[in-house]
N, C-alpha and C positions, 0 to 999 in steps of 0.2 A: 731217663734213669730206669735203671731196674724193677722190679716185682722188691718189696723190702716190709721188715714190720718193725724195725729199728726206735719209730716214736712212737711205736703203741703203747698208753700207761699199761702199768698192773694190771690195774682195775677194770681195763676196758673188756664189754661183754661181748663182744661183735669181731666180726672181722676186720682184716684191714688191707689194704693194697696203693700199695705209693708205685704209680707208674707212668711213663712219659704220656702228656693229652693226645693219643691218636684216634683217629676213627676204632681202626681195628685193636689196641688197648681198650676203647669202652664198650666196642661192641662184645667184648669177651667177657665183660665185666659183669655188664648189665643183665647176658645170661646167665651169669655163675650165681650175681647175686638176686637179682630176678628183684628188686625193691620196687617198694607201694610208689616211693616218692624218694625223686632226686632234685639236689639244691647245688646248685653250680655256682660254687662259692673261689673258681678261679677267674681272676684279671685284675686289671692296673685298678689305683685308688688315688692317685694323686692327677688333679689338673695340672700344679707346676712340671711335673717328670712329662705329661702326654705333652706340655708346646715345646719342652725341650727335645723329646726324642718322639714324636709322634709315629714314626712307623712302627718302632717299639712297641709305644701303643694299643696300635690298632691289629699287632701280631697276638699281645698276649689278650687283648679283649674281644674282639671279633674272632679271630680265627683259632683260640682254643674252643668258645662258647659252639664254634660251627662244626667243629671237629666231635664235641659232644650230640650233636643233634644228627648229625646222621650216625654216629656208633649207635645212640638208643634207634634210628628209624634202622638199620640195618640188622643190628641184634632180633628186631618184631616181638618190641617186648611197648608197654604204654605205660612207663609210671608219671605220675603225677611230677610235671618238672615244674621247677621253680628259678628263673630268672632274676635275681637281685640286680637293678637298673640305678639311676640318680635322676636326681631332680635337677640335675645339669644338661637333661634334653628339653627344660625348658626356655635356658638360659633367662635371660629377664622377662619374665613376665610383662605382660602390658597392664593387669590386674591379680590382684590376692583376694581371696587364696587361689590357687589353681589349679586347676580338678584336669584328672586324664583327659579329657576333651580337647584344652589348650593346644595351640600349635606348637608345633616345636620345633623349637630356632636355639639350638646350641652354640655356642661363642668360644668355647673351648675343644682342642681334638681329642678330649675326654667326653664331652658330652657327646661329640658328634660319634664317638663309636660304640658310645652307649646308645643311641639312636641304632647304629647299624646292628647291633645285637638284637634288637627288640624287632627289627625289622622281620631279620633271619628267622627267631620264635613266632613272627607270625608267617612265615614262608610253611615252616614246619607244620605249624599247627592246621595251615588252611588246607594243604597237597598232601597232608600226609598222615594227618586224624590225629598228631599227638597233643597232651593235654600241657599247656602253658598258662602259668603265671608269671608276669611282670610285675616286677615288686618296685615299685621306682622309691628309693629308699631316698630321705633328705638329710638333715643334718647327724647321723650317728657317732654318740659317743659310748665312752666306757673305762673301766678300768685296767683294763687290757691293751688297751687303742695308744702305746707310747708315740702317738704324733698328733698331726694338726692340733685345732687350736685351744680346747680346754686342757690337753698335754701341757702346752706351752706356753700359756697362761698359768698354772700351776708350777710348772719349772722357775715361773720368774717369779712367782708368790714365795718360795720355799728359798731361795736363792738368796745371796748378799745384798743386793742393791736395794736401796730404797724405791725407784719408783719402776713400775709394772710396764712396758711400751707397745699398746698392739699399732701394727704395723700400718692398720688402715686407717679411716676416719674415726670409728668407730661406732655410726648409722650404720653399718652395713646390718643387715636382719638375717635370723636364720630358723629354719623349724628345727630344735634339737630335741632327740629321741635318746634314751636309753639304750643300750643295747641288749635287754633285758626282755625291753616292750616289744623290742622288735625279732629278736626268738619266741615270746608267745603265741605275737600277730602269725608270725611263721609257721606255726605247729595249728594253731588254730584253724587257716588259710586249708591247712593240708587235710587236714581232718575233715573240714565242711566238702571239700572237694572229692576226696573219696566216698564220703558218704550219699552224694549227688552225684558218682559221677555216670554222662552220656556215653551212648556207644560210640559217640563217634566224638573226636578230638574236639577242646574248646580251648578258645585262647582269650584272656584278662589281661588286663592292666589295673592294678591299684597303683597310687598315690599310697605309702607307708611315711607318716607322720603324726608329730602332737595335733598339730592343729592350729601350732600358736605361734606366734612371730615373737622372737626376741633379738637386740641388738646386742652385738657385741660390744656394747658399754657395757651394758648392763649383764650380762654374761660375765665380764671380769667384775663386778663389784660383786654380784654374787659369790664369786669365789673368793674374793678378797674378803666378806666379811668370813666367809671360813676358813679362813687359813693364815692371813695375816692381813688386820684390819687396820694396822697403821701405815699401809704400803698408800703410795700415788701410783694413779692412774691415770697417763696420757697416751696421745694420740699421733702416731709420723703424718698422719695425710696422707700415704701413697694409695694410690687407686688401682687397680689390675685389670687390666682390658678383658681378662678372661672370666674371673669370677663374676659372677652374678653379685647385684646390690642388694635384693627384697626376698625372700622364700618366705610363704607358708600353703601349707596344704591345705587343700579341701579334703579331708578325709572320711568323709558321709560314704562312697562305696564302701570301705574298706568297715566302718560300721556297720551298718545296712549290712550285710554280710555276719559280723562279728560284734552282735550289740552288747556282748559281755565282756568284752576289751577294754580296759581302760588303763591306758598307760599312765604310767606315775609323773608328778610334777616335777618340774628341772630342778625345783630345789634338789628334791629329794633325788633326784638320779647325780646332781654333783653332791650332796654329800654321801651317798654310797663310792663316786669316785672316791672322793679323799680319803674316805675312811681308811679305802684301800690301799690306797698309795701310802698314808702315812703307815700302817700297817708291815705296809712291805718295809719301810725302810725301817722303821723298828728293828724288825727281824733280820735288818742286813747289818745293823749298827751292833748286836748282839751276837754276828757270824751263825745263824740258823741258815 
């Protein structure tokens, strides 16, 4: 698509450019805009879409993220880039928590091209001096995030039925994060990194996580006492060859790093969800 400013708000102080991901589109970019620090915030998010349509995939996750790495290595400009990864290049752990070290054995062709991304930022970063982080992001939510599973849990809490159905066991475990904590970790990450930074390119991996394992039982009673505590909650029993069963982070680098970090507890990041949500619908119920 075009050069466009069409979804710029009002209020936005900055510039803007919506343009197809080519080398030579970033490379024009990155010298016009000349930025401290770039966050490459395009590709796929869904494991179900990458085993259905996996080349799909690995076009829009692999090969935009490689198209960005050489427009910045060809523009000879070095900002601070930042890679958002998952904890789906762990796939099952053999132990928790699990710290960047771990092998990585993907199970899904979401994890594995998030493997081959991370690869690529280290190709970049070793041949070519530019500065990467890997942010391997785990369970994030938010009020924004209309999908996966606190969405949809929520949907069946607010809805007709009496009882709530998640779809697995409901042992499966997950480290969930705010998406709040996880633009701080982000700006924070950026800021230490500029103020450190070497002449010559470095490349990280963090783990971005709470810290903490919760199941998704316990994940839907939470919500269920805020939002409708008379609901049941059961379980189908289907298993998914591709999802992982256990997640939690080691996230000691990323403090080590960032000892004034401290993201907020899962209460507190799903009741900031709801609040939201019920908010909006307020305000849809009243035509604002």
């Amino acid at each position: 698509m075009g050069a466009g400013r069409s979804l710029v708000p009002a209020d936005w102080p900055g510039e803007y450019a919506r343009v197809e991901i080519t080398t030579d589109r970033i490379s024009q970019i990155v010298r016009d805009f000349e930025p401290d620090a770039l966050l490459h915030a395009v590709g796929t998010a869904s494991v179900g879409a990458s085993v259905k349509e996996p080349l799909d995939d690995l076009k829009a996750s692999a090969l935009t993220w490689a198209n960005v790495l050489e427009g910045v290595r060809r523009a000879d400009r070095r900002p601070i880039m930042i890679l958002p990864s998952s904890a789906a290049v762990y796939g099952n752990p053999p132990s928790l928590p699990v710290n960047e070290d771990s092998p990585i054995q993907p199970i899904s062709p979401y994890g594995f091209h998030k493997a081959i991304t991370e690869l690529l930022a280290r190709e970049y970063a070793e041949c070519y001096d530019l500065d990467l982080t890997v942010c391997r992001f785990f369970s994030v939510f938010g009020s924004a995030q209309r999908r996966l599973l606190v969405w949809e849990l929520y949907n069946q809490l607010v809805g007709p039925e009496s009882t709530v159905w998640i779809d697995g066991t409901g042992s499966e475990s997950r480290d969930f994060l705010h998406i709040d904590d996880v633009v701080s970790a982000l700006l924070g990450l950026i800021e230490q990194r500029l103020q450190n930074r070497k002449p010559f390119g470095e490349f990280s991996i963090l783990n971005v996580g709470r810290g903490e394992e919760t199941d998704v039982s316990n994940l839907a009673k939470h919500l269920r006492d805020l939002v409708a505590p008379e609901k049941e909650i059961r379980c189908r029993g289907n298993v998914r060859k591709n999802d992982p069963l256990h997640w939690r982070a080691d996230v000691s680098r990323l403090k080590a790093i960032l000892p004034a970090w401290r993201p907020r507890t899962l209460s507190e990041g799903l009741s900031d969800c709801v609040a939201a949500w019920q908010q909006g619908e307020r305000l849809s119920q009243h035509g604002a």
